[in-house]
C-alpha positions as a printed Julia matrix, in Angstrom:
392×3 Matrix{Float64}:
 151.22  -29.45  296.34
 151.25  -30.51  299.73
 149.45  -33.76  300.66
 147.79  -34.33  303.77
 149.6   -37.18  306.02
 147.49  -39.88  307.57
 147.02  -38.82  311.33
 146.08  -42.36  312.97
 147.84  -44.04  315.36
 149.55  -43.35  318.74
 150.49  -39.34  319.26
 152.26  -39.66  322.21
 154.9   -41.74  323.4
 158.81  -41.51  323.34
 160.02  -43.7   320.2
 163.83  -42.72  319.16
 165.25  -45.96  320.14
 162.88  -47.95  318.3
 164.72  -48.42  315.11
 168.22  -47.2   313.56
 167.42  -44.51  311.43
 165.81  -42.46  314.26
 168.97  -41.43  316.75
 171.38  -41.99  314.28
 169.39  -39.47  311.49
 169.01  -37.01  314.67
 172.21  -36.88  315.94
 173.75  -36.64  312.27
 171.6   -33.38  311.72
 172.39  -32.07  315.17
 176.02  -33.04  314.35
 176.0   -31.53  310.85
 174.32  -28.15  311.85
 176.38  -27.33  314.89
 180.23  -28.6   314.2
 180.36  -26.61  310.7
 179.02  -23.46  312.0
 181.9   -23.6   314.79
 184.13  -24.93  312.46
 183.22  -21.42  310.38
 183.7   -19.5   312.94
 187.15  -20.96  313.86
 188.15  -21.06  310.43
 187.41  -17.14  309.7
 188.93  -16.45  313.35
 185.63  -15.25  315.13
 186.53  -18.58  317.68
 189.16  -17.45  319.67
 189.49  -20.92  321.06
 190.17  -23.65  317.98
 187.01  -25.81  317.76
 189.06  -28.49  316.06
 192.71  -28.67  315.3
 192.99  -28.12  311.72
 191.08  -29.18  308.34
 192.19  -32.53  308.93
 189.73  -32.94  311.68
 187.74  -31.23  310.25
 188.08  -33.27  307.17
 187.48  -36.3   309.76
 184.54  -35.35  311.67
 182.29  -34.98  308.49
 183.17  -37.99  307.45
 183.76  -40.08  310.36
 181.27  -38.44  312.58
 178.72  -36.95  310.49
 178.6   -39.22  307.24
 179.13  -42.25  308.99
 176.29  -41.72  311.95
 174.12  -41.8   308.57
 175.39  -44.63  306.91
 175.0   -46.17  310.48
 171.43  -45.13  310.56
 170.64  -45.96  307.39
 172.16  -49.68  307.41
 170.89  -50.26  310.76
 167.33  -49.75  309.11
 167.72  -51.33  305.46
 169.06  -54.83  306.37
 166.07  -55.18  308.98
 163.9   -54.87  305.77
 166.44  -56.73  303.33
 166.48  -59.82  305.63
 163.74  -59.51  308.16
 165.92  -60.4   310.74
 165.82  -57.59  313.83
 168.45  -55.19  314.21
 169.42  -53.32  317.11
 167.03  -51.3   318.7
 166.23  -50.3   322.51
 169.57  -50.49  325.14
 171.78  -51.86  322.12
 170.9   -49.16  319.53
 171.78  -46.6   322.91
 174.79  -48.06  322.99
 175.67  -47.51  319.65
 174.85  -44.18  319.26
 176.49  -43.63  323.04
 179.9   -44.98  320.95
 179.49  -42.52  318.79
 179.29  -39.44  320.38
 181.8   -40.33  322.71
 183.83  -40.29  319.73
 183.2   -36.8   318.76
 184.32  -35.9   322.29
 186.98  -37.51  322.68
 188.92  -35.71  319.76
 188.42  -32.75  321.33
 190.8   -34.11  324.47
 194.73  -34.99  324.67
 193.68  -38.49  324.8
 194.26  -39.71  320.93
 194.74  -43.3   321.98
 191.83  -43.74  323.22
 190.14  -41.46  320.39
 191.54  -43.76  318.26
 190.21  -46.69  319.86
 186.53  -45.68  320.36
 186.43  -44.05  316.78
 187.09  -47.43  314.79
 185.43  -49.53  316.7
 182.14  -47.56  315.76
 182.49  -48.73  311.99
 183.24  -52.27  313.4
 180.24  -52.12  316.08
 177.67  -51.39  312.71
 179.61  -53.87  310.98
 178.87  -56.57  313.77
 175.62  -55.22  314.14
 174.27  -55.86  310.71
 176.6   -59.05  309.97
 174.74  -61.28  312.22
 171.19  -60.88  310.67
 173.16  -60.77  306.95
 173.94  -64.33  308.06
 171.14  -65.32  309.76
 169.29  -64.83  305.74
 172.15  -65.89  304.33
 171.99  -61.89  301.83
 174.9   -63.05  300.69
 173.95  -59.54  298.37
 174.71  -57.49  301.17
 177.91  -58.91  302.7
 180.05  -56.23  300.94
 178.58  -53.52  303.16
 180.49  -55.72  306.26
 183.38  -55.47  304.75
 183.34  -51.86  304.15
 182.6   -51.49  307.48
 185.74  -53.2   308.31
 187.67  -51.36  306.05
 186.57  -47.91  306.92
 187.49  -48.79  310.91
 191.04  -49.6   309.85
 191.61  -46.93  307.81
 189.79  -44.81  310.86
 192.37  -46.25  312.87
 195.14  -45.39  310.94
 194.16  -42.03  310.22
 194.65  -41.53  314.28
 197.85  -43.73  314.36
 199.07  -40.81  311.49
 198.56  -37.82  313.29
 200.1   -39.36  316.29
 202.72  -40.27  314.95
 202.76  -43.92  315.28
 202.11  -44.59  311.65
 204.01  -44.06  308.72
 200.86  -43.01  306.63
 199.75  -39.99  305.52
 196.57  -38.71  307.12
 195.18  -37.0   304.23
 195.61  -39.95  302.09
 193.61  -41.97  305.37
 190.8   -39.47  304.91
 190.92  -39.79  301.21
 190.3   -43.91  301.22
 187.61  -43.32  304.05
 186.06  -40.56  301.05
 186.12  -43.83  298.54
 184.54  -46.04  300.44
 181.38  -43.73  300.9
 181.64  -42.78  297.82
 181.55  -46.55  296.72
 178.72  -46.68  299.35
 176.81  -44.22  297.41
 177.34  -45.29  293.98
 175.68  -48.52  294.84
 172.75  -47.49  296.84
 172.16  -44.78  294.37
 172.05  -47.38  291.64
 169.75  -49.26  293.12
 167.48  -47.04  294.51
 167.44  -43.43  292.2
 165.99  -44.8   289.29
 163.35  -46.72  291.23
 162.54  -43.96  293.03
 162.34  -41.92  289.94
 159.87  -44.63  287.9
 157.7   -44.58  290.95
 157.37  -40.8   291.48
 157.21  -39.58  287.93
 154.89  -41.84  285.36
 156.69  -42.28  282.29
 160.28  -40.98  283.34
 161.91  -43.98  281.82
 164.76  -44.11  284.38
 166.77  -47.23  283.14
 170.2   -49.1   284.0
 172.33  -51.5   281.63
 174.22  -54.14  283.36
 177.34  -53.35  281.74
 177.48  -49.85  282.51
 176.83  -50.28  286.38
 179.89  -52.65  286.41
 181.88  -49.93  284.63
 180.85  -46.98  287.22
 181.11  -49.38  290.09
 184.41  -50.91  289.28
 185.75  -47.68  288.33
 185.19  -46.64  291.97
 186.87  -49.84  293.69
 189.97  -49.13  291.26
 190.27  -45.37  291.85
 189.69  -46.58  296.37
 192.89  -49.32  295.18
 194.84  -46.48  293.55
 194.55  -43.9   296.81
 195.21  -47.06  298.81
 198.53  -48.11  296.37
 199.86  -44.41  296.66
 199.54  -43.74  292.58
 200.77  -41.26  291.03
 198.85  -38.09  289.91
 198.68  -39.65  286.32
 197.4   -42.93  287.55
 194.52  -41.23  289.54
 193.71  -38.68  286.88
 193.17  -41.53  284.44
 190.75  -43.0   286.64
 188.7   -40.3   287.66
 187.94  -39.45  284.49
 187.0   -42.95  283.25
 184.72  -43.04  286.43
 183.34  -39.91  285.61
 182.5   -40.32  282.23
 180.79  -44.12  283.33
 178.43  -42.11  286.21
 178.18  -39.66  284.1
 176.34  -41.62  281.41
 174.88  -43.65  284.12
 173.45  -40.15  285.24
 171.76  -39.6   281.91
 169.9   -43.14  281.75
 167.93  -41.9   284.56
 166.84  -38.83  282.83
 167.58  -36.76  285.9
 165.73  -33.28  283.61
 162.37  -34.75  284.16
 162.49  -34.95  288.2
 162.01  -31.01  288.56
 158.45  -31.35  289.77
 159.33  -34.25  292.81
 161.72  -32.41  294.92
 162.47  -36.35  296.88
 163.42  -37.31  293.89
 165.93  -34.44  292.24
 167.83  -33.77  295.47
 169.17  -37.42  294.73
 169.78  -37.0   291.1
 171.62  -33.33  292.46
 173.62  -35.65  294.85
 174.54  -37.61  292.06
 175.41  -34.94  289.61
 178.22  -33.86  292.35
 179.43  -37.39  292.13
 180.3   -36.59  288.61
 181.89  -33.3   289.45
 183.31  -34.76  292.06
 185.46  -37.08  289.57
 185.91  -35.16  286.95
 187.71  -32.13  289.37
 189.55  -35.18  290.84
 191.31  -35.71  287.4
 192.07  -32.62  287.26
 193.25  -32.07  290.46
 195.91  -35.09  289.95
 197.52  -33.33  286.83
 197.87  -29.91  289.3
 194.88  -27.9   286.26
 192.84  -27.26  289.82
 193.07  -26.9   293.44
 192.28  -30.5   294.79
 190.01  -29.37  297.9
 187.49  -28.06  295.21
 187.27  -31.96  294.03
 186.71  -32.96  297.7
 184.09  -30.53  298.55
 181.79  -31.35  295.31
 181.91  -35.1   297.07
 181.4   -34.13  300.9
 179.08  -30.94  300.31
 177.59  -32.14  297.13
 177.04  -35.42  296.75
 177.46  -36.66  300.63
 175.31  -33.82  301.27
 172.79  -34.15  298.87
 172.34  -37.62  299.28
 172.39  -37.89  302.83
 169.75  -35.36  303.45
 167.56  -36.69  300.6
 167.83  -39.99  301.77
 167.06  -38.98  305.79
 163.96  -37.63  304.59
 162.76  -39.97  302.29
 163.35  -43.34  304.86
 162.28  -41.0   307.85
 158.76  -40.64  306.1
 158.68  -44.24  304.87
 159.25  -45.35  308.26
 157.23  -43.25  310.43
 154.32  -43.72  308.31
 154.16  -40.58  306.23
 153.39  -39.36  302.76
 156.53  -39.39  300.55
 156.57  -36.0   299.68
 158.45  -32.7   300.34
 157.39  -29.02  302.1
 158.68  -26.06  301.98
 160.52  -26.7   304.9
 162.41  -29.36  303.33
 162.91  -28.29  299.76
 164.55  -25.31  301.69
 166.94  -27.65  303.18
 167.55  -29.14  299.77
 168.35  -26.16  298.1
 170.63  -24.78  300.88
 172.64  -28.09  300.33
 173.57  -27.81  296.67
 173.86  -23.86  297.1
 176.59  -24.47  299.69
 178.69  -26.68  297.43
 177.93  -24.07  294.26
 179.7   -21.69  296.9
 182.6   -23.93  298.42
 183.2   -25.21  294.73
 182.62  -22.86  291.94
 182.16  -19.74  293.23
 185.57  -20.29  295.2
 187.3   -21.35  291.72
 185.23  -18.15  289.93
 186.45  -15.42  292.7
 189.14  -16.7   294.38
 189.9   -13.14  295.53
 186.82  -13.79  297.99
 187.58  -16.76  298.84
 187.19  -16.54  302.52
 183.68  -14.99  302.21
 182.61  -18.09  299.82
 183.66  -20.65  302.48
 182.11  -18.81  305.07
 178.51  -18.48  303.18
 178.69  -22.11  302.22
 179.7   -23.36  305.63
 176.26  -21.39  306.8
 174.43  -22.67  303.96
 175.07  -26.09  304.67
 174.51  -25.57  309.22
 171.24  -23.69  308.15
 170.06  -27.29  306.13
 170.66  -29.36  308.8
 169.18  -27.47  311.4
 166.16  -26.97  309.57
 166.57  -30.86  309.39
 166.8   -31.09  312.99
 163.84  -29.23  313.8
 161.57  -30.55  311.76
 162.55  -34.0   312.18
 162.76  -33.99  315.89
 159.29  -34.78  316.52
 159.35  -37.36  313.65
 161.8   -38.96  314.65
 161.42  -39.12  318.55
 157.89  -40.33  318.39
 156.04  -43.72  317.37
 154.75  -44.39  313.57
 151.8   -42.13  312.4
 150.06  -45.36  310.89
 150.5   -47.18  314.46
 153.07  -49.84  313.04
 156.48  -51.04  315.05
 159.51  -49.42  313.99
């Protein structure tokens, strides 16, 4: 049932540099929607003219571009509540997001230096960004998130050092680290916010999380980012991917994801997270050669990055502009085209691999037609003040 949102407060007024989550949520849907449905187009040879040079850009524009403008967003917002400390907003936030999308231009030019530049000192710019009020409130809880910051702008770096040639490190294995750090990214915010969310939505779920097990699926993350990092063999890596996904799994279950059906906020997460689980579990087998390895990366980017970046820009972009926490039609459809898009890129493609092509194609518009629904629906949330009159 749809519930009525509270109407008071300012309607007019222009509002998207007010707070993080606003440009950063907008330009990620934009983002999302537009560069996959060109990407489709190149990849099944409708685009004459190459969008992007390969899957490895590819690869590195949903993560670096699109998954990262969220993570941005979404940091930029949480450690102004964590510490109460402001965070920047107005001409600095601009600035920020200005950073960003000159990054997504400037792959598309001959000038990879300065691509390479611009692009990792994004990651560092959010890192600085949310450092100084970390400090300032002394969350010493938090700091981590700094230093994955850090990390993800060297590895950024040295992704672009790779491909021209001024590294010796493989590319795919820079875009594989940068895949382990979000995915580290998610397994912690997930742990501390899905069963919450799921106790406060749906009375008597019993969502629950043992201390010992949280270390386990955590730590099984960091070793399998240390292993991609190290250069481990297939063995190495299959071993732990399928320790870490038997630990989320069973982290999975103590949330008791089967009684969210009803609160569509609430199972797009525990969907998200269900791909995590995939996601390590085709790893392993992708290490020992039993699969194709692209199907393990596309539960995590389509799947759970997906998933969880979606459910998570709607959730905080009601919270913070004042609105009822709950879902329409409008948004469950974006849901749903989300986790159909990686049953296509992953399962269907490993069911009928004769029609391959045609799956990649349908989930590629599956996932566009998500975020543009996103976009549209969230452009005048997000560009205009708080319904309930509040800053932010």
């Amino acid at each position: 049932m749809r519930i009525e949102e509270p109407v008071a407060g300012p309607a007019g007024g222009f509002a998207l540099w007010n707070l993080g989550f606003r440009p950063f949520y907008l330009l990620a849907s934009l983002f999302a929607a537009l560069s996959v449905a060109l990407w489709v187009l190149q990849y099944t040879g409708v685009l004459q003219a190459p969008y992007l040079r390969g899957a490895a850009w590819h690869g590195h524009e949903m993560l670096f571009g699109y998954t990262f403008a969220v993570i941005a967003g979404f940091l930029l917002t949480a450690v102004r509540n964590w510490t109460g400390q402001p965070t920047p907003d107005g001409l600095p936030l601009a600035a920020l997001a200005a950073l960003w999308l000159a990054g997504r231009v400037l792959v598309l030019t001959p000038y990879g230096i300065v691509a390479a530049a611009v692009n990792a000192a994004f990651p560092m710019a959010i890192a600085v960004a949310i450092a100084i009020p970390l400090a300032r409130s002394r969350n010493r809880r938090n700091y981590f998130f700094v230093a994955l910051l850090a990390l993800a702008a060297c590895v950024e770096l040295a992704f672009h050092l790779s491909l021209l040639g001024l590294a010796p490190w493989d590319a795919r294995a820079g875009l594989q680290a940068g895949l382990d750090i979000v995915l580290f990214v998610m397994a912690v915010v997930g742990g501390r916010v899905i069963p919450m969310f799921t106790n406060n939505a749906i009375p008597g779920a019993g969502a629950a999380r043992k201390p010992w097990l949280e270390k386990a699926a955590l730590g099984s993350v960091l070793a399998l980012l240390a292993a991609d990092l190290a250069g481990a063999g297939g063995e190495i890596v299959a071993a732990v991917a399928l320790f870490a996904a038997l630990a989320h799994g069973a982290r999975l279950h103590l949330w008791h994801w089967w009684r969210t059906g009803g609160t569509p906020l609430v199972w797009v997460l525990h969907g998200a997270y269900g791909w995590i689980v995939a996601h390590l579990a085709l790893r392993a087998l992708g290490a020992l050669g039993l699969v194709a390895e692209p199907l393990a990366t596309h539960a995590l980017t389509i799947g759970a990055i997906g998933g969880m970046t979606i459910g998570m820009m709607t959730r905080t972009a009601k919270g913070h502009t004042g609105r009822m926490l709950d879902a329409d039609a409008w948004e469950v459809a974006s849901f749903g085209l989300v986790m159909l898009a990686a049953l296509l890129r992953v399962f269907a493609a490993l069911a009928w691999p004769a029609a391959y092509v045609a799956t990649v194609a349908a989930s590629g518009l599956c996932w566009s037609a998500a975020f543009a629904l996103y976009a549209v629906r969230y452009w005048p949330v997000l560009t205009r003040p708080r319904v309930d009159g509040k800053p932010g």
